[in-house]
C-alpha positions as CSV (number, residue, x, y, z in Angstrom):
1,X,-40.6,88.0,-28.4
2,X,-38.6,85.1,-26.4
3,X,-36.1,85.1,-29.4
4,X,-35.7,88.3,-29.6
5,X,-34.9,88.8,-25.9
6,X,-32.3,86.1,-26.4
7,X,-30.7,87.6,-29.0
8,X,-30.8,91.2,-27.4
9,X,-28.7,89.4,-24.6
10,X,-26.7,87.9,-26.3
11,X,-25.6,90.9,-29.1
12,X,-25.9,92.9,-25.1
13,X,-23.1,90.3,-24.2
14,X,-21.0,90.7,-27.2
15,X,-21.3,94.5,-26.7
16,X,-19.8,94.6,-23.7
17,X,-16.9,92.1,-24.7
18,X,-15.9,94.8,-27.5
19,X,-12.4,96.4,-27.5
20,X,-11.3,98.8,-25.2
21,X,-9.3,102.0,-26.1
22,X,-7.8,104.4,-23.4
23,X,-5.7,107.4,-24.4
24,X,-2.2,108.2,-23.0
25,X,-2.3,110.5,-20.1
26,X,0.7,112.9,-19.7
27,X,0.6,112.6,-15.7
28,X,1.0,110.4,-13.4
29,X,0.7,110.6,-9.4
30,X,3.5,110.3,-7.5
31,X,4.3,106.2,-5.7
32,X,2.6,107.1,-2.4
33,X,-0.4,109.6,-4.1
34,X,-3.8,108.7,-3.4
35,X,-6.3,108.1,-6.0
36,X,-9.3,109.4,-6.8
37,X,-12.2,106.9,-8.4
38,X,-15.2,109.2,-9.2
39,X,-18.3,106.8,-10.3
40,X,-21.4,109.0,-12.1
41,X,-24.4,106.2,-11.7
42,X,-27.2,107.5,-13.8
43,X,-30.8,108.2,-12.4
44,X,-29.6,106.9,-8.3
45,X,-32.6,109.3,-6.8
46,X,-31.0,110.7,-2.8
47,X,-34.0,109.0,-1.0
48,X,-32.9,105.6,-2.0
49,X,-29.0,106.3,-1.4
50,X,-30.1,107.3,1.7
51,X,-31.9,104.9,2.8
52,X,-29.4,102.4,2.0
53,X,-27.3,104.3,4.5
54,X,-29.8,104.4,7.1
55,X,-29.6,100.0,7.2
56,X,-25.7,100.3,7.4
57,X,-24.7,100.1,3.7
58,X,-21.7,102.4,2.5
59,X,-20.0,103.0,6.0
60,X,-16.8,103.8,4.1
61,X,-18.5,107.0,3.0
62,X,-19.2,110.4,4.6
63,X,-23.4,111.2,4.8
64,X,-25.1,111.7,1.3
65,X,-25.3,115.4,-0.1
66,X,-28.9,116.3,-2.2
67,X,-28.1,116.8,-5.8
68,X,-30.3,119.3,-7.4
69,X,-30.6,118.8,-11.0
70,X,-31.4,121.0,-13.7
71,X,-34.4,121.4,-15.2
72,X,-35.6,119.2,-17.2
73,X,-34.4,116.6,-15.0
74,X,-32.4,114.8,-18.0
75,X,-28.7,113.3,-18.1
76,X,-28.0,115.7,-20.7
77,X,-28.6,119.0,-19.3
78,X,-27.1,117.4,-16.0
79,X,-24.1,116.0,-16.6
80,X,-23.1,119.1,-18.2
81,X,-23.9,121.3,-15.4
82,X,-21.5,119.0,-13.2
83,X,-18.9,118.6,-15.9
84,X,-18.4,122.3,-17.1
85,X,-15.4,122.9,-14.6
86,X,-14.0,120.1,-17.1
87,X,-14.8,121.7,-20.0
88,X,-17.7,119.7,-20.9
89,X,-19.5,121.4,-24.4
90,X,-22.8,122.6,-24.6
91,X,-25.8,120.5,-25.5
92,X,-27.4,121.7,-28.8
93,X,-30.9,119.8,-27.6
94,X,-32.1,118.8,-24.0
95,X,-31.5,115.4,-25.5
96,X,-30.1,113.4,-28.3
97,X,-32.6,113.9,-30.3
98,X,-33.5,117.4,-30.8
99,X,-35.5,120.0,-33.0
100,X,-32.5,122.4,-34.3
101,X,-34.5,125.9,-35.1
102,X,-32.2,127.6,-37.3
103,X,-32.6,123.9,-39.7
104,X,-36.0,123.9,-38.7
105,X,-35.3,120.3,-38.6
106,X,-35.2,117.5,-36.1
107,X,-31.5,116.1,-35.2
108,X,-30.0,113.0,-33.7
109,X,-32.0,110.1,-32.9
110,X,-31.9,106.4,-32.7
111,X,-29.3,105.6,-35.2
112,X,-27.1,108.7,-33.8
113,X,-26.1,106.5,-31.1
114,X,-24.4,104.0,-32.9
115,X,-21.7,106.0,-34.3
116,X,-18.9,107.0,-31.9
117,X,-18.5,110.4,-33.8
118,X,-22.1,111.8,-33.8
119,X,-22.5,110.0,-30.0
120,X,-19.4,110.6,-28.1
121,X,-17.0,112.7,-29.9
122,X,-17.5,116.3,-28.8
123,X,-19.9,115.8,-26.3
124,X,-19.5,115.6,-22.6
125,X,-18.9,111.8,-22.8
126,X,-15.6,112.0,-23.7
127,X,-14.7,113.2,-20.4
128,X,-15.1,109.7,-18.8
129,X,-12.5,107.4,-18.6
130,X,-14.9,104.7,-19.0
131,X,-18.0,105.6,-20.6
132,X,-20.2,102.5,-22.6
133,X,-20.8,102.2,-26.0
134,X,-23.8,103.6,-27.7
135,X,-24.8,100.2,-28.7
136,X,-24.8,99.3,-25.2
137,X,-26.5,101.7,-24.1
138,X,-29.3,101.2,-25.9
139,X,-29.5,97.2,-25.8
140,X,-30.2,97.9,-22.1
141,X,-34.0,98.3,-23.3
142,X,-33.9,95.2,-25.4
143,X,-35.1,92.9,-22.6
144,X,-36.0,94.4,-19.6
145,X,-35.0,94.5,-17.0
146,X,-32.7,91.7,-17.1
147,X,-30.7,93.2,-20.1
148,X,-30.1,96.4,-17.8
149,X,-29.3,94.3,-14.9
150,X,-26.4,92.2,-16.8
151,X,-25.6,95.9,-18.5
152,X,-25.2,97.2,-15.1
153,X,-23.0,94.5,-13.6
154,X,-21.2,94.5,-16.5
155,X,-20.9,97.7,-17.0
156,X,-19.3,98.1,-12.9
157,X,-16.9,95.4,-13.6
158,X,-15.2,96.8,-16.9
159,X,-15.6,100.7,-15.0
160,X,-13.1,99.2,-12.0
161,X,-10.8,96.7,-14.2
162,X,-10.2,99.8,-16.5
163,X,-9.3,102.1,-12.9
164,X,-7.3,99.1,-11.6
165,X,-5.1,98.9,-14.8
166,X,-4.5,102.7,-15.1
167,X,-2.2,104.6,-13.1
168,X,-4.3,108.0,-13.2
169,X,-4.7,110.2,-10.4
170,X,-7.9,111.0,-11.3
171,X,-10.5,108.4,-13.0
172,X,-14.0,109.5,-14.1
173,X,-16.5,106.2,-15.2
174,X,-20.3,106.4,-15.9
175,X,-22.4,103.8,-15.5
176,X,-25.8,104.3,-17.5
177,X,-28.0,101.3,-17.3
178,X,-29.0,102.2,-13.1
179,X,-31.7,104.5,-14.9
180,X,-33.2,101.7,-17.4
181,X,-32.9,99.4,-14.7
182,X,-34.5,102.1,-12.2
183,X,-37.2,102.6,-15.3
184,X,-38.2,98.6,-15.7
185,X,-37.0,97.0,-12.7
186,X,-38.1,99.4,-10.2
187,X,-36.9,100.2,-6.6
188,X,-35.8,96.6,-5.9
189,X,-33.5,95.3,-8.2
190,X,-31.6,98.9,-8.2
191,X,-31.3,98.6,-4.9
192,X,-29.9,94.9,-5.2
193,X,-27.3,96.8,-7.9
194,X,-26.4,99.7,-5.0
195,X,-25.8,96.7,-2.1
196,X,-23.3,94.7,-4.9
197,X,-21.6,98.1,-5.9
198,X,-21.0,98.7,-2.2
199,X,-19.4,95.3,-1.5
200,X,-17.4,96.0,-4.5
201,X,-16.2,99.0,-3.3
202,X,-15.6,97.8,0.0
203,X,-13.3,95.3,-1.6
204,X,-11.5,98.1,-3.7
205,X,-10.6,99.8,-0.7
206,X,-9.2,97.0,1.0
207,X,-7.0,95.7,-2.2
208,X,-5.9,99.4,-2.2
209,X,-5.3,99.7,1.6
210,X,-7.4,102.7,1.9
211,X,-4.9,104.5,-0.7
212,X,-8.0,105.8,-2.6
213,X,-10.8,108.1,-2.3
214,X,-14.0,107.1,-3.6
215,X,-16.6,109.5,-4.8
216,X,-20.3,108.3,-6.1
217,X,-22.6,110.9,-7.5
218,X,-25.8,110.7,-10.1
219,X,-27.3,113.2,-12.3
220,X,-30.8,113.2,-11.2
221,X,-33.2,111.5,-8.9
222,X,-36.5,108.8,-10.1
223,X,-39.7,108.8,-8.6
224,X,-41.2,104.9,-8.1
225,X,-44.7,105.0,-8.6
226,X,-47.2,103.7,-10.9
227,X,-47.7,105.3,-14.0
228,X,-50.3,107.1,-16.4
229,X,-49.7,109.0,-20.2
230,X,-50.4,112.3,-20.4
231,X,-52.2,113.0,-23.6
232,X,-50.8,116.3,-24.1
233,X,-50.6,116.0,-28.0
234,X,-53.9,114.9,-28.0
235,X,-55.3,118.0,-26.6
236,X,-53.0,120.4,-28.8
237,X,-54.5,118.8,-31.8
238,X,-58.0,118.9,-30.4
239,X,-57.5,122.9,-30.4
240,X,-56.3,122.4,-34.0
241,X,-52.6,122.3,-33.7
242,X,-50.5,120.5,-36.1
243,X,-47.6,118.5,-34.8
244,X,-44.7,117.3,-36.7
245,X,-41.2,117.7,-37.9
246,X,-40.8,120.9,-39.1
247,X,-42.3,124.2,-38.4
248,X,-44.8,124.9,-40.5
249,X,-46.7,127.9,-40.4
250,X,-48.4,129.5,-36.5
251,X,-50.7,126.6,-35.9
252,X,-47.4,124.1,-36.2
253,X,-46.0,122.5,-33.2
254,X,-42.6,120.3,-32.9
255,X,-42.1,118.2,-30.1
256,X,-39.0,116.1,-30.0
257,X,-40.0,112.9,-27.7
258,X,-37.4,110.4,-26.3
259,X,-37.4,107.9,-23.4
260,X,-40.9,107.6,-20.4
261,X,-40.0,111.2,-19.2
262,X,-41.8,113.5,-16.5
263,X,-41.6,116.1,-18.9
264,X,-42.1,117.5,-22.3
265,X,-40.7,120.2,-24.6
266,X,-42.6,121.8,-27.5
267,X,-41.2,124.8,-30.4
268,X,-43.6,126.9,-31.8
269,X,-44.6,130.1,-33.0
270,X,-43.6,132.9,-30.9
271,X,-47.1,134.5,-31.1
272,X,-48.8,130.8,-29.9
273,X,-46.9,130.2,-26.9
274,X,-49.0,131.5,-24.3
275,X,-52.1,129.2,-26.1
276,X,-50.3,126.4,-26.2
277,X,-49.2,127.3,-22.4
278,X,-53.1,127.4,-21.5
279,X,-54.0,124.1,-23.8
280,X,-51.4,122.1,-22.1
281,X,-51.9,123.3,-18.2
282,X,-55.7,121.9,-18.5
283,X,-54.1,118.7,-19.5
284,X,-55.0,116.1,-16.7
285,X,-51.3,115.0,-15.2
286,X,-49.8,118.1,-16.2
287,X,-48.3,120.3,-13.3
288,X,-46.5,123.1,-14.9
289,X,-46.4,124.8,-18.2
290,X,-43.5,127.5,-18.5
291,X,-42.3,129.7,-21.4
292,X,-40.0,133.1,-22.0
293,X,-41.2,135.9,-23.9
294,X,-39.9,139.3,-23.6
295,X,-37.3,138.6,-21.0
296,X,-39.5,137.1,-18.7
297,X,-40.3,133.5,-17.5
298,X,-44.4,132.9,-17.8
299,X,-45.5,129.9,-15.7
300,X,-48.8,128.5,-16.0
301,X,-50.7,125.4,-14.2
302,X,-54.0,124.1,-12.8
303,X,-53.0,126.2,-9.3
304,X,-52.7,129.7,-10.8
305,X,-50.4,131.6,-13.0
306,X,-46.9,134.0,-12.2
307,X,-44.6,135.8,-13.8
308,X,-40.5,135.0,-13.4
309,X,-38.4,138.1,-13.6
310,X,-34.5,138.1,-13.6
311,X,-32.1,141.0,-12.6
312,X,-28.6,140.0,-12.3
313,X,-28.3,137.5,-9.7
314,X,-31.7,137.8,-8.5
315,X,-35.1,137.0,-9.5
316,X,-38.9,137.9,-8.6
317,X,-42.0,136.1,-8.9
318,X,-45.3,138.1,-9.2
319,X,-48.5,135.9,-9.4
320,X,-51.1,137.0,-11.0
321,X,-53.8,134.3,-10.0
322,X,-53.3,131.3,-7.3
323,X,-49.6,129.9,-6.3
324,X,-48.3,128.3,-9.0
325,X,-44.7,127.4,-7.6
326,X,-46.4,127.4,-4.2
327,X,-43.9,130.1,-3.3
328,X,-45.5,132.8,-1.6
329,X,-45.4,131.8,2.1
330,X,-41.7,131.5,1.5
331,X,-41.0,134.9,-0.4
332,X,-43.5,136.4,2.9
333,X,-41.0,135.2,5.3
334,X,-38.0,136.4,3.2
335,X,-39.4,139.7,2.9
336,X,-40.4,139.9,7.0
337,X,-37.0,138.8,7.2
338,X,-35.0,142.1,5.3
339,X,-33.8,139.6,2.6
340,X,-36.1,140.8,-0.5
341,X,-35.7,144.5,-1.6
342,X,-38.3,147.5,-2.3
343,X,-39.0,145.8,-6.0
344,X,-39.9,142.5,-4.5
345,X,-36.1,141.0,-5.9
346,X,-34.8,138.5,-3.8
347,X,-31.0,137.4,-4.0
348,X,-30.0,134.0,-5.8
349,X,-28.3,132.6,-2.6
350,X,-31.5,133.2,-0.2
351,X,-33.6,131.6,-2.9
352,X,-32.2,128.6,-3.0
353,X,-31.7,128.4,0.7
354,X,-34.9,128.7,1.6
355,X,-36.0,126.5,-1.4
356,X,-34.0,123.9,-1.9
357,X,-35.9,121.8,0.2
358,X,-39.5,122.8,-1.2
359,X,-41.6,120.9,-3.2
360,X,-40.2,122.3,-6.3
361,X,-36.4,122.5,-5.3
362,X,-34.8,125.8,-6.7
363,X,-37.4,126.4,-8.8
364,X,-37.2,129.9,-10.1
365,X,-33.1,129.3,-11.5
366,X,-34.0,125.8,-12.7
367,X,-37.3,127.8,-14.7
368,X,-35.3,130.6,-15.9
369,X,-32.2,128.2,-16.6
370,X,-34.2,125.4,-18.7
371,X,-35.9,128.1,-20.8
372,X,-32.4,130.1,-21.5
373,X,-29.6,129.1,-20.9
374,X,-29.4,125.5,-20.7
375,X,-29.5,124.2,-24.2
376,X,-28.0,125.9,-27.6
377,X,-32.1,125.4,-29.0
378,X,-34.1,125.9,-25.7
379,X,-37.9,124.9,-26.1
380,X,-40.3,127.5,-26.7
381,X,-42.6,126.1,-24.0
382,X,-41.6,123.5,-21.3
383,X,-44.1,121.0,-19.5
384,X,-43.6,119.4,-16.0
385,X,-45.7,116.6,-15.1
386,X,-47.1,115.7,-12.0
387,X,-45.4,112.6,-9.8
388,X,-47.5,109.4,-11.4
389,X,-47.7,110.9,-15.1
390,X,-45.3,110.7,-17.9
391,X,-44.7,111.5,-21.8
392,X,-42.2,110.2,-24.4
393,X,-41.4,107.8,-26.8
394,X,-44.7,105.6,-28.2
395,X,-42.5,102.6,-29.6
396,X,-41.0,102.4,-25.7
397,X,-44.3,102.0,-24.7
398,X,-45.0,99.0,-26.5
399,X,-42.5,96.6,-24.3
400,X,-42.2,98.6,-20.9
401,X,-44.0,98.6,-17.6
402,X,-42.3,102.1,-16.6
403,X,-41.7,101.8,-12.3
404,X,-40.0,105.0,-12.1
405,X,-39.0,107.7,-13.8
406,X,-37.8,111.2,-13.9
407,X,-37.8,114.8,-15.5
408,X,-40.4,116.9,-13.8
409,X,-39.9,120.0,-11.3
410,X,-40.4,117.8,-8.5
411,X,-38.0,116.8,-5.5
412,X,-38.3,113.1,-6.1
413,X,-37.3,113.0,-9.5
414,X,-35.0,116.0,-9.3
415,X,-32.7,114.9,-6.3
416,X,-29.5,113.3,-7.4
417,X,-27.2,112.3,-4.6
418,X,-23.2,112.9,-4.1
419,X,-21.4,110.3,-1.4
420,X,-17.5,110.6,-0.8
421,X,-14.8,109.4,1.1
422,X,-13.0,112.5,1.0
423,X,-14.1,115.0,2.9
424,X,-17.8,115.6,4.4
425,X,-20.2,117.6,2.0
426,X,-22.6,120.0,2.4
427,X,-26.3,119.0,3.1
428,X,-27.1,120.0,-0.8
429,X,-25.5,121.1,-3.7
430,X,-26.0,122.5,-6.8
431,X,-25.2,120.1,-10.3
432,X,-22.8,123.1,-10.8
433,X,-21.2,122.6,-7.7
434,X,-20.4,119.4,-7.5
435,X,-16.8,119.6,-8.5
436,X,-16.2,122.5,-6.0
437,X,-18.1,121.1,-3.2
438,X,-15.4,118.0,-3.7
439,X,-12.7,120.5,-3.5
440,X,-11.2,119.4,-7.3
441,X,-9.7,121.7,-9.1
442,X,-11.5,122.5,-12.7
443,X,-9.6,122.3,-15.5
444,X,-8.6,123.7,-19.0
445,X,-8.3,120.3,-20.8
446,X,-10.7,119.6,-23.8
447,X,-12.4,116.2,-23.9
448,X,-10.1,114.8,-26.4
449,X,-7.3,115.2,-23.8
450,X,-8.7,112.7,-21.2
451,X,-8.8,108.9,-22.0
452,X,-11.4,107.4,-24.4
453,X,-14.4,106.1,-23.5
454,X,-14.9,102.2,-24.9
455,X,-15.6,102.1,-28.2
């Protein structure tokens, strides 16, 4: 194992040493122009960001603005939320490795990330300016946490040599390995990251005598806490399920599983999703089990059931036993208030008003969003885990402690953050706000326009 975590650094080292390639822009700003330096840090939850703030750290910045993510709370489904005003692509899968119904056929997986064509090309990577490699990014869980640590650093030093050498008005860098590093090094050597990419910045600004606006934003929250395994396949084939690769006959069940997640997603048989709904929600860790059929959003769980309904811009939620979403207090008070009409609707803006701060942020768009319209191939049945449980990949298992992690429902794990030096934000926004909220422009260019991510 000591050799092998040697030789993960070292092959991480060489990685990150490879050749860069950036495209020719077209425009240029003018002498005087200030620049823009946007910086996407994966998996940065708001509390932390915050908190940061709180002890004096990023002064250069206006106060934080809560990100609500999509649900799942994934970088896939995120990021593309936030870039769409770019013209980022649609995601076939909720991740890169995905069950593709009309193959009937799992796609993607590990060796998908090697390969710039199947990994970057076409996706909503090639927006970045800097974006790492696929072999990079996955060398970051070869020897945690330190090989995330040196991935992060190194990764922030190539993101603001590449800005410094271009001349674009406008300069869009990811930096992936804060979520690994948020995964196996927990709260305190991300926040050790946060404090040396704030003195970095600080320095940027300086060398640039305040000529350049700074914008920091992350797809989705993580929740530090100790963690458990759900054994939700385990149950589905106690009731005789059969899972696998392919869809094979009603009592067949596909579940693609990547990364220690706070969710799950599961195809099946249209006629077996409300059994597997019930199988999973008496799963111990499980918090929510939702699925569409017939136009409407069925969401199960160890507090009740409910029914989402969708009518243009505004949705209802009808419970048939308990408080699922723990939403009726809230729909009371918008009713005593004149804000839900005679059929129990309730507008899309007074929803996520007076929910954006609830347990389950925006809950009944993220539901009806993840189960849609999200995805090309959405998931016959999605599962949101409780804070403290998780599902996913059994070879990660084998070398991780997981300290954090996201993709449930929940705030913690759902709450990105957005800090600027630009202009003061609201106190949340939507992932499909983001761009608006910072007053940018969106644009017609396709991916292949913008420079090229590092190779």
């Amino acid at each position: 194992m000591a050799r092998w975590s040697v030789l993960s650094i070292f092959l991480l080292g060489i990685a990150m040493l490879g050749p860069e390639r950036t495209a020719h822009r077209t425009t240029r700003p003018a002498p005087d122009s200030v620049r823009h330096l946007i910086l996407s840090l994966d998996g940065v939850g708001y509390a932390l960001v915050e908190a940061l703030m709180r002890e004096g750290h990023f002064a250069l910045f206006h106060r934080p603005a809560r990100l609500i993510a999509p649900f799942p709370t994934l970088t896939n489904p995120a990021f593309i939320e936030i870039l769409r005003p770019l013209g980022a692509p649609p995601s076939p899968g909720y991740e890169d490795y995905y069950f593709d119904p009309t193959a009937n056929a799992m796609r993607g997986g590990f060796w998908h990330r090697f390969r710039r064509r199947t990994f970057i090309e076409g996706t909503f990577r090639e927006l970045f300016d800097y974006h790492p490699s696929g072999v990079t990014m996955t060398l970051e869980y070869a020897a945690p946490p330190l090989s995330a640590w040196l991935d992060a650093q190194l990764s922030l030093q190539k993101a603001l040599g590449r800005f410094k050498r271009s001349s674009d008005a406008l300069f869009i860098a990811y930096v992936s390995a804060t979520d690994p590093l948020a995964h196996l090094g927990g709260e305190g050597l991300l926040r050790r990251f946060l404090v040396t990419l704030d003195r970095k910045l600080e320095q940027l600004f300086l060398e640039f005598e305040g000529r350049v606006h700074i914008t920091l934003f992350s797809d989705h929250g993580n929740l530090f806490a100790r963690y458990r395994r759900a054994e939700l396949q385990e149950a589905l084939r106690a009731d005789g399920f059969r899972l696998g690769n392919r869809l094979e006959g009603e009592r067949s069940v596909v579940q693609p599983r990547y990364g220690l997640v706070g969710c799950a997603v599961f195809y099946i048989a249209e006629a077996q999703e409300p059994r597997v709904a019930e199988v999973l929600a008496l799963v111990p860790g499980v918090d929510i089990v939702a699925y569409h059929r017939n136009g409407m959003v069925y969401v199960v769980g160890p507090r009740g059931r409910a029914r989402i309904e969708r009518r243009g811009d505004r949705y209802r939620y009808l419970t048939f036993t308990g408080d699922p979403l723990q939403l009726v207090p809230i729909l009371d008070r918008l009713r005593a208030e004149g804000r839900m009409d005679e059929e129990g609707f309730v507008a899309d803006a007074d929803l996520f008003a007076a929910t954006h701060a609830h347990s389950y942020p925006d809950a009944l768009r993220r539901l009806w969003e993840g189960l849609t319209g999200s995805v090309r191939y959405p998931a016959s049945v999605l599962v949101s885990l409780e804070d403290g449980y998780y599902d996913g990949s059994d070879v990660l298992d084998l070398f991780a402690i997981l300290r954090a992690t996201h993709g449930n429902l929940r705030r913690a794990q759902t709450e990105g953050f957005v800090l600027t030096t630009a202009k003061e934000l609201p106190e949340v926004i939507r992932a499909a706000d983001v761009w608006s909220a910072l007053g940018l422009p969106p644009t017609d260019s396709t991916p292949r326009e913008r420079s090229q991510p590092e190779r």
